[in-house]
DRENDO-1510 file (C-alpha; in Angstrom, 1 decimal, always signed):
<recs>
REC; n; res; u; v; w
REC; 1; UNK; +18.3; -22.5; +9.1 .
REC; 2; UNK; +17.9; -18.9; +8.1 .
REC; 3; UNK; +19.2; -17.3; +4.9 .
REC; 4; UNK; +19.5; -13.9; +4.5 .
REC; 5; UNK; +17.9; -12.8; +1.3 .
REC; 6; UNK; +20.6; -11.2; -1.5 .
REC; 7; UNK; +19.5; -7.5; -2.0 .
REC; 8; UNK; +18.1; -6.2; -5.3 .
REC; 9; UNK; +20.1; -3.2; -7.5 .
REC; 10; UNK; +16.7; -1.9; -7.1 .
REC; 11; UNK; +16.5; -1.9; -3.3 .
REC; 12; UNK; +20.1; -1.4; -2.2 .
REC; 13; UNK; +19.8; +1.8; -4.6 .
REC; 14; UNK; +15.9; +2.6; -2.8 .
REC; 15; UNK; +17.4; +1.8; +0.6 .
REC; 16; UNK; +20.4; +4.1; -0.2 .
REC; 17; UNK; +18.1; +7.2; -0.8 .
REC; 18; UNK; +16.0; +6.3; +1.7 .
REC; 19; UNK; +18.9; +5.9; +4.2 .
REC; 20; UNK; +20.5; +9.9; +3.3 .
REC; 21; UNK; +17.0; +11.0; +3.2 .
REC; 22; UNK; +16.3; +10.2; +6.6 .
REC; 23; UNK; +19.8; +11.7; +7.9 .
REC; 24; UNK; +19.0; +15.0; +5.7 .
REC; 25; UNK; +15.3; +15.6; +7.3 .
REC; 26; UNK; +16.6; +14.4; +10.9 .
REC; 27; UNK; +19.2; +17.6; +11.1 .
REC; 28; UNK; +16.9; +20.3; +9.8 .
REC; 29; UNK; +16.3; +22.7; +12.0 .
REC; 30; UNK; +12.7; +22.8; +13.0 .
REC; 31; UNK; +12.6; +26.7; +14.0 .
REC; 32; UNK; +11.7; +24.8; +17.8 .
REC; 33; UNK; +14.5; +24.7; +19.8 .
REC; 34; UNK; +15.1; +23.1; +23.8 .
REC; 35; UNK; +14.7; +25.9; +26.3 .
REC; 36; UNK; +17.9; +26.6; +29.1 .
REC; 37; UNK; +20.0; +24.3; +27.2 .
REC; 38; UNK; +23.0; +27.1; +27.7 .
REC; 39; UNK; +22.8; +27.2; +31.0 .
REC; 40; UNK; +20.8; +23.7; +32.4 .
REC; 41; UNK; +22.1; +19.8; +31.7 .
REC; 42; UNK; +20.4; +16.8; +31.8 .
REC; 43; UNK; +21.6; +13.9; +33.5 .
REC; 44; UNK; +21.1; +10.5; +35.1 .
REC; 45; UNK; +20.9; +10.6; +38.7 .
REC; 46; UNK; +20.7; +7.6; +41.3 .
REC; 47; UNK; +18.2; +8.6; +44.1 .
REC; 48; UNK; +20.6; +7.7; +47.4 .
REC; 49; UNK; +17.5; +8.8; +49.9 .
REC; 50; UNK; +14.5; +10.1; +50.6 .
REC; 51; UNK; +12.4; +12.7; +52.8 .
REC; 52; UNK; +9.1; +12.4; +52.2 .
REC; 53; UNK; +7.9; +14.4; +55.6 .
REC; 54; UNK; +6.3; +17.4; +53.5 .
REC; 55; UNK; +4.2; +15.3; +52.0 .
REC; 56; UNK; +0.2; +15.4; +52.7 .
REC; 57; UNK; -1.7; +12.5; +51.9 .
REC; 58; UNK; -5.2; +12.7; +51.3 .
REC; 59; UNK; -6.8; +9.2; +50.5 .
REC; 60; UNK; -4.5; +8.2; +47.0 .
REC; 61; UNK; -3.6; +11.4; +46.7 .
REC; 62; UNK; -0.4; +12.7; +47.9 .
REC; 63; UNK; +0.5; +16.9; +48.0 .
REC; 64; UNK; +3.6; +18.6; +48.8 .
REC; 65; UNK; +7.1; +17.9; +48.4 .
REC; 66; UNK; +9.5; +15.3; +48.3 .
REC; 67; UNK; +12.9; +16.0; +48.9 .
REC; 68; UNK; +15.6; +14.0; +47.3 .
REC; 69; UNK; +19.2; +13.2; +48.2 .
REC; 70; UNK; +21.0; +12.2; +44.7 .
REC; 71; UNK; +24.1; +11.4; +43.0 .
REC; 72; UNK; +24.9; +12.3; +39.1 .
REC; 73; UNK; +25.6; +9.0; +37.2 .
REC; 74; UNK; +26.8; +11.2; +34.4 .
REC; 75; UNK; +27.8; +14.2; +33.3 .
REC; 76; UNK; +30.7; +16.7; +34.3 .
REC; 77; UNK; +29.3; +16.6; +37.7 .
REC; 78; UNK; +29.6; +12.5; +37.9 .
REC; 79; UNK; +29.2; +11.2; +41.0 .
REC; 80; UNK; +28.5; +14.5; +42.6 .
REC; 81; UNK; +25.8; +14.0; +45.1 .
REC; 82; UNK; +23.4; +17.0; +45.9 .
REC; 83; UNK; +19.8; +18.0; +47.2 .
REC; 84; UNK; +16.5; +18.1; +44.7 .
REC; 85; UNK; +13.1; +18.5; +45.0 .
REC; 86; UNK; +10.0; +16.3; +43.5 .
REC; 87; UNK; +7.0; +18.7; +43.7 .
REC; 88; UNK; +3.7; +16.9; +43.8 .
REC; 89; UNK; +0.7; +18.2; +42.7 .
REC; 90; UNK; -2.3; +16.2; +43.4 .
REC; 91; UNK; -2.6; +14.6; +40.0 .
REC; 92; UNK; -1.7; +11.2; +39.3 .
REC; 93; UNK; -1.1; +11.5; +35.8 .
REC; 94; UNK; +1.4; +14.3; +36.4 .
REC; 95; UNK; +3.0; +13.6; +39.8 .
REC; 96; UNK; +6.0; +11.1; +40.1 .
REC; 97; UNK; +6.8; +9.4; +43.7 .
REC; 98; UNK; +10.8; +8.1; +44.1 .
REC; 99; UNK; +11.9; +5.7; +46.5 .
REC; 100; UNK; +16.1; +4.9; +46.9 .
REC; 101; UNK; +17.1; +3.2; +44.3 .
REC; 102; UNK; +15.6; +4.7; +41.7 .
REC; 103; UNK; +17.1; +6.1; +38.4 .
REC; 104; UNK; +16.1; +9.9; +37.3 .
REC; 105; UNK; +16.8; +12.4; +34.8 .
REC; 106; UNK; +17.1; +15.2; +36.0 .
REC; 107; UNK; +18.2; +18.6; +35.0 .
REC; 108; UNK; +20.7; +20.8; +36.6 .
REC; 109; UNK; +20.7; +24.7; +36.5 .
REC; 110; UNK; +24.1; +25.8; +36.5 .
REC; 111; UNK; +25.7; +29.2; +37.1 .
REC; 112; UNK; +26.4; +31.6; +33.9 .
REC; 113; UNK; +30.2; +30.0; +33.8 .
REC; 114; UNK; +28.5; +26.3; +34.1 .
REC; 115; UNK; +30.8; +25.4; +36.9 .
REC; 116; UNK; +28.6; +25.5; +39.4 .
REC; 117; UNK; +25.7; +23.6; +40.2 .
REC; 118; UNK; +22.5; +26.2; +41.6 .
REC; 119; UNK; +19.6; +23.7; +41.4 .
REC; 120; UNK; +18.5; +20.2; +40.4 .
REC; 121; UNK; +15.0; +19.4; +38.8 .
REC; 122; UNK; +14.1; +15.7; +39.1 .
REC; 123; UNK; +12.1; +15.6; +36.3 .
REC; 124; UNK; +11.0; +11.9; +35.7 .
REC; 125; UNK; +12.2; +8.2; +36.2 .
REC; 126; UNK; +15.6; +7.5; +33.9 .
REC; 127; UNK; +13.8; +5.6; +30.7 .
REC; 128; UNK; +15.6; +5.6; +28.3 .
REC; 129; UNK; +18.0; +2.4; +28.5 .
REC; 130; UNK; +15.2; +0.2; +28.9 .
REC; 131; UNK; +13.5; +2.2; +26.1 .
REC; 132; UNK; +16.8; +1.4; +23.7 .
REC; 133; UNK; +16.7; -2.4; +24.8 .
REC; 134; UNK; +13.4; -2.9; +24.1 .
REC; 135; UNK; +14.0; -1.2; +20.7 .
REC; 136; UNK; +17.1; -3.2; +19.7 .
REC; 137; UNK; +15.0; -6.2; +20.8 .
REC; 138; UNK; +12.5; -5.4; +18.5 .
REC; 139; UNK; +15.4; -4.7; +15.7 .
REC; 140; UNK; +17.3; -7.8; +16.0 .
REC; 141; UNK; +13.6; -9.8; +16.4 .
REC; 142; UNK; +12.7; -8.4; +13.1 .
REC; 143; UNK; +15.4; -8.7; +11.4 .
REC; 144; UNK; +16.1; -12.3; +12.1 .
REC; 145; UNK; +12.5; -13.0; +11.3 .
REC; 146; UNK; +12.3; -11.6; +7.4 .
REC; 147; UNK; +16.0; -11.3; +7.0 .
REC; 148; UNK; +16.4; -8.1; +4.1 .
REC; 149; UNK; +12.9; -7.4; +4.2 .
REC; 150; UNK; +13.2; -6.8; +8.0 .
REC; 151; UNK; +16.1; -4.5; +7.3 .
REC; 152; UNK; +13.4; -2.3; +5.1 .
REC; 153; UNK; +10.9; -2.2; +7.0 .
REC; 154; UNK; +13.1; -1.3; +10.0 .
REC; 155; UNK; +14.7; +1.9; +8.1 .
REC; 156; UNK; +11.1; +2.7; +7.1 .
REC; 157; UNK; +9.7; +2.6; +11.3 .
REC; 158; UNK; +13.0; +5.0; +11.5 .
REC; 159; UNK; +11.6; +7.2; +8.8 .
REC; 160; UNK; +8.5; +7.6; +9.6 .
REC; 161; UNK; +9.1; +8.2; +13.2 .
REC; 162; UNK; +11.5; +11.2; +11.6 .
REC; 163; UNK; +9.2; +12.4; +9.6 .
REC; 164; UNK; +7.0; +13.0; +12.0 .
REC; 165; UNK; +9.4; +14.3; +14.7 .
REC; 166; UNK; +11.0; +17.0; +12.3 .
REC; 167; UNK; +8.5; +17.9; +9.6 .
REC; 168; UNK; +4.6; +17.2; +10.2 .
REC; 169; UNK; +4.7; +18.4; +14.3 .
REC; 170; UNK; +6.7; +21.4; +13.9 .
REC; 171; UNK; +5.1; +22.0; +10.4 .
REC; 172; UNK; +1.6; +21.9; +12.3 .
REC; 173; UNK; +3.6; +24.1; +15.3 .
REC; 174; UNK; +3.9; +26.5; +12.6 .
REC; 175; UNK; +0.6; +27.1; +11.7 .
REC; 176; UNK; +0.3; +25.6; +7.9 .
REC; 177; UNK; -3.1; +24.5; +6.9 .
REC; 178; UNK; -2.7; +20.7; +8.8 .
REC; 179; UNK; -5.2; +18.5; +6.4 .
REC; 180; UNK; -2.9; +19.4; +3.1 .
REC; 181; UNK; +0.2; +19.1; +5.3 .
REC; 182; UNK; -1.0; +15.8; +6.5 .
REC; 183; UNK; -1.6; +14.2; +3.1 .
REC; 184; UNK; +1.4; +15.2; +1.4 .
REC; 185; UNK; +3.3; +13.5; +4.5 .
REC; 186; UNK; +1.1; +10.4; +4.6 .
REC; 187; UNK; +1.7; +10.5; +1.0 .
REC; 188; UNK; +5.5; +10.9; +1.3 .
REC; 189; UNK; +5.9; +8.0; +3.7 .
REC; 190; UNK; +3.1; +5.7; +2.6 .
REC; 191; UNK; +5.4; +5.8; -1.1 .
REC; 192; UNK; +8.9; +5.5; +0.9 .
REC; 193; UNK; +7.3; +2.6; +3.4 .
REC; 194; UNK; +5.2; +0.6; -0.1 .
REC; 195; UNK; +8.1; +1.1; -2.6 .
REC; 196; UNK; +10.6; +0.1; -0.1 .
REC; 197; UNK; +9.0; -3.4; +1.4 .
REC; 198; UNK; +7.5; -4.0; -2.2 .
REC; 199; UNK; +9.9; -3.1; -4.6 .
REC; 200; UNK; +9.7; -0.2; -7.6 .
REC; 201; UNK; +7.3; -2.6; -9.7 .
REC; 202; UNK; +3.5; -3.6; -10.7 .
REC; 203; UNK; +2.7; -4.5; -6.9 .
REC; 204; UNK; +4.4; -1.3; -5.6 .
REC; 205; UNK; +2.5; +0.6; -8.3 .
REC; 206; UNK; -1.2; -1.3; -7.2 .
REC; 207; UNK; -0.1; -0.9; -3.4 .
REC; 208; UNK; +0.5; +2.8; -3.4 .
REC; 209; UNK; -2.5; +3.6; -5.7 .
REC; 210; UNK; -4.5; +1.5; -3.5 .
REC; 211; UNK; -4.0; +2.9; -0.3 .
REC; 212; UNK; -3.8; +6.4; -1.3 .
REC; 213; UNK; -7.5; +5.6; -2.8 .
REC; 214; UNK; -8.6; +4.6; +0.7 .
REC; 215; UNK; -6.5; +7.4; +2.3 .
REC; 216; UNK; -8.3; +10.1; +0.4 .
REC; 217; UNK; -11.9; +8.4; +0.8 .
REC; 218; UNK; -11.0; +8.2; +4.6 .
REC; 219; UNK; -10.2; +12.4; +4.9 .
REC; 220; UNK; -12.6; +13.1; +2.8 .
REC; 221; UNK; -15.5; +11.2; +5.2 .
REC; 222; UNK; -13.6; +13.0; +8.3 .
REC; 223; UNK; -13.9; +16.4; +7.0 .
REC; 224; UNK; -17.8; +16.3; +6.2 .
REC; 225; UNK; -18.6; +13.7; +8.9 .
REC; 226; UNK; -16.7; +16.6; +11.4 .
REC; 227; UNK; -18.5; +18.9; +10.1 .
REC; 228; UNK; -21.7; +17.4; +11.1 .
REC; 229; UNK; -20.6; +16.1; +14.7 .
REC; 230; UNK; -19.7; +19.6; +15.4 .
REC; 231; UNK; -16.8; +18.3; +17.3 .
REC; 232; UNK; -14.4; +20.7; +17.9 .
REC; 233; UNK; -10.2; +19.4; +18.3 .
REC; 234; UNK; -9.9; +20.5; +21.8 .
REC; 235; UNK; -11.2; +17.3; +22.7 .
REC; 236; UNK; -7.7; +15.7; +22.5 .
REC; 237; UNK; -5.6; +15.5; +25.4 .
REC; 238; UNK; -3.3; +18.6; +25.8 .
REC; 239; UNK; -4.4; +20.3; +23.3 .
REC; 240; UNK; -6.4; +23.4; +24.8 .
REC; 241; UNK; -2.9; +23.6; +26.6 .
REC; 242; UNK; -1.1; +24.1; +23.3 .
REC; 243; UNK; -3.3; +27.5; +22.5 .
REC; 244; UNK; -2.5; +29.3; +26.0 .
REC; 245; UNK; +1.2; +28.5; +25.2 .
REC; 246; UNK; +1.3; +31.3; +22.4 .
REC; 247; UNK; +0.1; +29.2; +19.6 .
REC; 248; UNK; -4.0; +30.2; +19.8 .
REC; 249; UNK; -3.5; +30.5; +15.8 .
REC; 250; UNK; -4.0; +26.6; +15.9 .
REC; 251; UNK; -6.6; +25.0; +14.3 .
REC; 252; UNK; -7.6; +22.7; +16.5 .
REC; 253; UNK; -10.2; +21.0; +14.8 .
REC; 254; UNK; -8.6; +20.6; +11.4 .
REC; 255; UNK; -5.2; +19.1; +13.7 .
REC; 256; UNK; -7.8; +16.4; +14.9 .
REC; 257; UNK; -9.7; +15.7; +11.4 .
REC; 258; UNK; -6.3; +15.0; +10.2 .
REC; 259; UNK; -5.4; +12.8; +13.0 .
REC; 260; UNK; -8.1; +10.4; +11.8 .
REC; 261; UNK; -6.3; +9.2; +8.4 .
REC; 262; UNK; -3.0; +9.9; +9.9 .
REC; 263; UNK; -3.8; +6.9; +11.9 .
REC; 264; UNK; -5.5; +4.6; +9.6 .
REC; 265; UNK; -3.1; +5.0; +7.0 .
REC; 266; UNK; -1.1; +2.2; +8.5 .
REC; 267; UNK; -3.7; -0.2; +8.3 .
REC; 268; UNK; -4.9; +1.1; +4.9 .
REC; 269; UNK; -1.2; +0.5; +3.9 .
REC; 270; UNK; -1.4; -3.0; +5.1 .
REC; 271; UNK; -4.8; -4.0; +3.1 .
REC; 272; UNK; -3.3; -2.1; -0.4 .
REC; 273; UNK; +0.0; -4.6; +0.3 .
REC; 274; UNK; -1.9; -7.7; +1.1 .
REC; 275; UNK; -4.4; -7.5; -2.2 .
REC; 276; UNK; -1.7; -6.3; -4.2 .
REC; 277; UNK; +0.9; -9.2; -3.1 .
REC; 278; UNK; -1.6; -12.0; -3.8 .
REC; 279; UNK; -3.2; -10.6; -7.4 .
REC; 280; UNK; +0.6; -10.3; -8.2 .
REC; 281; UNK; +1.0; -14.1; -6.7 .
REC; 282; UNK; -2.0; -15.2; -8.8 .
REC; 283; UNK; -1.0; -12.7; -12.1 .
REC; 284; UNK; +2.9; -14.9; -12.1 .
REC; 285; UNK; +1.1; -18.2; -11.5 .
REC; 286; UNK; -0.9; -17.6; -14.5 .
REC; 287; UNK; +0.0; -14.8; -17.1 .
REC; 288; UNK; -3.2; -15.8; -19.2 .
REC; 289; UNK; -5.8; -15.1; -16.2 .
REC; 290; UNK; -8.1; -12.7; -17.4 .
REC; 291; UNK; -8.8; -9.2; -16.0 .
REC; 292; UNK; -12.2; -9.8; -14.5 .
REC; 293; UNK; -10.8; -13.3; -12.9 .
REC; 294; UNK; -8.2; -11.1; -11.6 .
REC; 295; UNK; -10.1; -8.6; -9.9 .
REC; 296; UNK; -12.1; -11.5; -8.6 .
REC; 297; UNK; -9.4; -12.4; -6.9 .
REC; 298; UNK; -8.6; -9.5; -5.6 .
REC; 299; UNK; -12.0; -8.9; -4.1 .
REC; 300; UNK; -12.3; -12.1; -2.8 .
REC; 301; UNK; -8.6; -11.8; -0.6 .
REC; 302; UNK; -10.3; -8.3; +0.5 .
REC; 303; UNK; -12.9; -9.8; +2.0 .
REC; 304; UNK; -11.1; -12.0; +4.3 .
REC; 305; UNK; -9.2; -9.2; +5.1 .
REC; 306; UNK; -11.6; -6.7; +5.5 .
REC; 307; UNK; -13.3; -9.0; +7.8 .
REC; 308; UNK; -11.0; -9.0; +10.3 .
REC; 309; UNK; -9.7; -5.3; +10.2 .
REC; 310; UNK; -12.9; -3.7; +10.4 .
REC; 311; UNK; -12.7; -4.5; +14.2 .
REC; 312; UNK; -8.9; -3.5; +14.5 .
REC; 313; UNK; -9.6; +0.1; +15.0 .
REC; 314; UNK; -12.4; -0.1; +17.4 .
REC; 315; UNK; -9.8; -2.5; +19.2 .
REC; 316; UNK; -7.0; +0.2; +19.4 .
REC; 317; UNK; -8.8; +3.1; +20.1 .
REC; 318; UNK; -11.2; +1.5; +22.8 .
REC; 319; UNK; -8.0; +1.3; +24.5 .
REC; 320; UNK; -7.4; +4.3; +24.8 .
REC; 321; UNK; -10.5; +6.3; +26.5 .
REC; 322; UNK; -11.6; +2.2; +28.5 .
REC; 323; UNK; -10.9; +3.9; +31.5 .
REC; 324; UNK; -13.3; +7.1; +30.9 .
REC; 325; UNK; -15.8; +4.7; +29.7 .
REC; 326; UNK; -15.6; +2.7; +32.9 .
REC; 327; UNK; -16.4; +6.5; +35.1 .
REC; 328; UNK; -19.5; +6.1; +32.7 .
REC; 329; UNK; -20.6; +2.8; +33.8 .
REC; 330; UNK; -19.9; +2.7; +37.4 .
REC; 331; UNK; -21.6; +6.4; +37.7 .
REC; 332; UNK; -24.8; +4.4; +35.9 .
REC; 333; UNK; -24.7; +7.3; +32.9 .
REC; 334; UNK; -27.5; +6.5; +30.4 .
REC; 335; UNK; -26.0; +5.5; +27.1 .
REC; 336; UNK; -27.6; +8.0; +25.0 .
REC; 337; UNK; -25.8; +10.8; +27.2 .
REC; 338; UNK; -22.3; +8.7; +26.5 .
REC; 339; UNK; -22.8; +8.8; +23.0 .
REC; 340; UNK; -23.5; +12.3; +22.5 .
REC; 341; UNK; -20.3; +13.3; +24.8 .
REC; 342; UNK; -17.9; +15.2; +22.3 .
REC; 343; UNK; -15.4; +13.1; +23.2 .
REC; 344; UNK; -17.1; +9.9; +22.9 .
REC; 345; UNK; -18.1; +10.7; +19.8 .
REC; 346; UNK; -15.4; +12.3; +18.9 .
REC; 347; UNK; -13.8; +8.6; +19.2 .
REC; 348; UNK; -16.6; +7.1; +17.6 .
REC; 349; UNK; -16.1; +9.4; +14.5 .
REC; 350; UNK; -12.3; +8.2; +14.5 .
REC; 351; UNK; -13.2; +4.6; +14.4 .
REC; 352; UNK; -16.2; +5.0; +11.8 .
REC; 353; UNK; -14.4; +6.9; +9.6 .
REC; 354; UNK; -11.0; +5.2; +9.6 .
REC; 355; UNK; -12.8; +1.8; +9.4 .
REC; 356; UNK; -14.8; +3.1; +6.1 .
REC; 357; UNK; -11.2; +3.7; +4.7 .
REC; 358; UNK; -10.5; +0.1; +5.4 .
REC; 359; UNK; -13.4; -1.5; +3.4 .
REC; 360; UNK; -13.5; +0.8; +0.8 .
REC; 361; UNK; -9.3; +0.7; +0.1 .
REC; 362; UNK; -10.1; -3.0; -0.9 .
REC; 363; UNK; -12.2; -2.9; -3.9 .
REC; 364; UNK; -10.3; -0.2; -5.1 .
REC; 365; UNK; -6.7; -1.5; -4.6 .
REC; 366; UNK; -8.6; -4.7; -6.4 .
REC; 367; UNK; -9.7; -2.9; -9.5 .
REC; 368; UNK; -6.3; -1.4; -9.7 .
REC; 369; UNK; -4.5; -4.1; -9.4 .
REC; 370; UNK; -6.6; -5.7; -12.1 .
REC; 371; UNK; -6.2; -3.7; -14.4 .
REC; 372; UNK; -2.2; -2.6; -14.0 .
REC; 373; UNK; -1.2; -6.4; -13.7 .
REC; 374; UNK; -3.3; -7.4; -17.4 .
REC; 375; UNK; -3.3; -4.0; -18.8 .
REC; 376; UNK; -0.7; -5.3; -21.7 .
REC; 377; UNK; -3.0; -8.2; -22.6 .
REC; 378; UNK; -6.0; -6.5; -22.5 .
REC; 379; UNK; -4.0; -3.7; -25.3 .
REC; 380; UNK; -3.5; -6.7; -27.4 .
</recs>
């Protein structure tokens, strides 16, 4: 039967700061605020019926507009029913096709005294319930799983997702240099996220150092390994968009090169923890063990560790561009035109690098911890 773990003074107090922390950084203003929200609403609307006679279809590909009949689930206007309008532009990725039934959100211009309804905007399918169940799923999955350690690592998910919401977007928005913004906030959560699930001791200590070795090795790599590729950061989805929307001051480039340890960090994190936990397991099984036999240790759980995570990257990025890939093969494109695409190798440059972080963070997190864990024994 489960039993939920009695918190620590140490962590309730961590958790505590942690908690207000995350409720401070989630109500700054970001300087980025929603457009229309004086005169607009957004609301859930059920789709009631359909007209899709202005539509053109061309093969897959449908044109035109769809013309929606709708009532507000929510809202002032609940259970108001009205006329909107789908526009569909010939891209699958962009356009979205309703049939009755169908939950929307969709936003409402309304007249200067907002008591009137001018137009609706079907902007999407409604999400967002099944988006909270599948969280609290996840919540109540964890948290049943590893008891108070579940509840830790929970508020540090939430923190993380705020700090990146309300400090590292709109701080790169703004135009401040993104490689130095992007360490100090991998820095800031990598320290709220170890400290949190390992405690404010020796392993916390060996965990943090460790994976802030392997973070700085990993943006050091992208920033001269960039360099050579001569990749520039427009490569990235949306982000030539994000320069003809008034924000051409971007640096693109530096934006992706930070991207690259931004999204190893988590696995760097979880090679640090795993070395640090077991040298800390061996250290209180026996005090006596020598600093070299500790290290050892460490080296040898990095291997095994390392062995497996070297592929994870390649595994979640190959993912993510399978499909363009696929155009490649079935259009019979040699391989050594693939690999000098910029956005190929742009990829491949985000998997090399970021895997380098993940070998090297082991040996390093390994001598640490060697040396932190015995470093009283060794002074006597």
């Amino acid at each position: 039967m489960f039993k939920f773990q009695v918190p620590q003074k140490s962590d309730l107090l961590l958790v505590s700061i942690l908690l207000v922390l995350s409720i401070v950084i989630l109500y700054l203003p970001t300087g980025f605020s929603e457009t229309d929200t004086n005169n607009s609403e957004r609301v859930k609307a059920l789709v009631l019926e359909t007209d899709n006679s202005l539509i053109v279809e061309t093969g897959i590909i449908k044109t035109g507009t769809q013309s929606l009949n709708i009532k507000i689930l929510n809202g002032q206007f609940k259970n108001k029913e009205l006329r909107a309008f789908n526009q569909l532009v010939g891209r699958m990725e962009f356009d979205k096709y309703f049939i009755p039934g169908d939950k929307t959100l969709t936003v409402l211009n309304l007249s200067k005294d907002r008591s009137q309804i001018i137009s609706a905007n079907v902007i999407d399918h409604y999400r967002i319930n099944i988006e909270a169940f599948l969280l609290g799923l996840f919540v109540i999955f964890l948290i049943s799983f590893a008891g108070w350690t579940g509840v830790k690592a929970m508020l540090s998910f939430l923190f993380t997702g705020i700090c990146i919401w309300k400090l590292l977007l709109p701080g790169l928005l703004k135009g401040y240099a993104p490689i130095p913004l992007s360490l100090i906030i991998v820095a800031l959560l990598t320290s709220a996220i170890i400290f949190l699930v390992a405690g404010t001791n020796k392993k916390g200590i060996v965990a943090f150092l460790g994976a802030m070795s392997g973070i700085a090795i990993t943006c050091f790599m992208a920033i001269l390994f960039g360099t050579l590729f001569n990749i520039h950061g427009a490569i990235k989805p949306f982000s030539e968009t994000l320069l003809y929307s008034g924000y051409s001051y971007l640096n693109l480039t530096e934006i992706f090169l930070a991207g690259i340890f931004i999204s190893s960090s988590g696995a760097v994190m979880d090679i640090s923890m795993d070395i640090a936990a077991s040298q800390a397991e061996v250290y209180q099984a026996n005090k006596n063990i020598s600093t070299k036999e500790l290290r050892g240790s460490g080296f040898a759980v990095g291997k095994a560790v390392v062995g497996t995570m070297t592929t994870t990257l390649l595994l979640a990025y190959s993912g993510g561009f399978s499909a363009l890939l696929m155009v490649f093969i079935a259009q019979g494109t040699p391989m050594v035109n693939i690999l000098n695409l910029n956005y190929v190798s742009g990829e491949i440059l985000h998997t090399l690098v970021g895997s380098f972080g993940l070998v090297l963070v082991a040996p390093f997190t390994a001598i640490i911890g060697a040396w932190i864990f015995t470093r009283k024994k060794v002074k006597k």
